[in-house]
N, C-alpha and C positions, 0 to 999 in steps of 0.2 A: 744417129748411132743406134743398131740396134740392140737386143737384150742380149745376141749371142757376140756383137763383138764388145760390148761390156766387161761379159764374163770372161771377154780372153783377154781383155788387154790389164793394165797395171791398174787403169782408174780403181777398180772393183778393191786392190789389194790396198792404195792409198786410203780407199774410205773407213776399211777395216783396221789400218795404223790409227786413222784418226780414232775411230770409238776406242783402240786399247789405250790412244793416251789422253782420251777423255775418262777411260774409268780408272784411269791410276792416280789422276787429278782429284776428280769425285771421292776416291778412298783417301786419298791424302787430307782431302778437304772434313769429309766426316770426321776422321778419326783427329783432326785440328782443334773441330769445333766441340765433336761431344767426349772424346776419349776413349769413346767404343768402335768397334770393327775393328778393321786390318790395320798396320802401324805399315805403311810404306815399306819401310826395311823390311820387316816381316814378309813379302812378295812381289820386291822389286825386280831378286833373278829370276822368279816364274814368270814376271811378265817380262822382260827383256830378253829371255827363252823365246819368247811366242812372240815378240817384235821382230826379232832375228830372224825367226822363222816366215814371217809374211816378207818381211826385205830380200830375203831370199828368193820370195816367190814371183813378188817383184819381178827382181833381176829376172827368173826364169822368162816372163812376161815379155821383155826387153830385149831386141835384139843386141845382138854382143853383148849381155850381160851379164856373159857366164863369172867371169871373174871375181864379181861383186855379190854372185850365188857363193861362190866357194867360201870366200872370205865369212859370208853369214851366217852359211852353215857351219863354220868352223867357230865361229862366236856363239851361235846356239846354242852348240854343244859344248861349249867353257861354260856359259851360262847356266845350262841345264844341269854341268856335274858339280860345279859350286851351292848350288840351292840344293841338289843331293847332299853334298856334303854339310851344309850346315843344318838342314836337315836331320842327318844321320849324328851329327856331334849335340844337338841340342834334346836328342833322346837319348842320350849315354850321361 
């Protein structure tokens, strides 16, 4: 395989799922062990925004996988306007 059909096919977007739900682990795990950093809750919809968004790209990746783009990007963006929102209510 080479380096340009790496970057065009999914494997590239798989690998990048994996480091996001390796550092959502890693901050769950810190914040287990010492109390400090991020609290899970605190930025599970920013990163389930930005997984939607790779699963998306995915799909684009994939033939006939338009379907499964749609659907992600429509999760994205529920994802994205709820961490807006609690966002926006937890400075009021």
């Amino acid at each position: 395989m080479s380096l340009e059909q790496f970057y065009q096919g999914p494997l590239v977007v798989d690998i990048a799922i994996g480091f996001i739900t390796l550092e959502a682990l890693l901050l769950w795990a810190w914040h287990q062990l010492t109390g400090r950093g991020l609290a899970l809750a605190d930025c599970v919809l920013t990163i389930l925004s930005g997984a939607f968004l790779m699963l998306a790209l995915r799909c684009a990746l994939t033939p006939e996988g338009w379907p499964g783009m749609a659907l992600f990007l429509v999760a994205a963006g529920i994802a994205h306007g709820a961490d807006l929102r609690s966002r926006w209510r937890n400075q009021a």
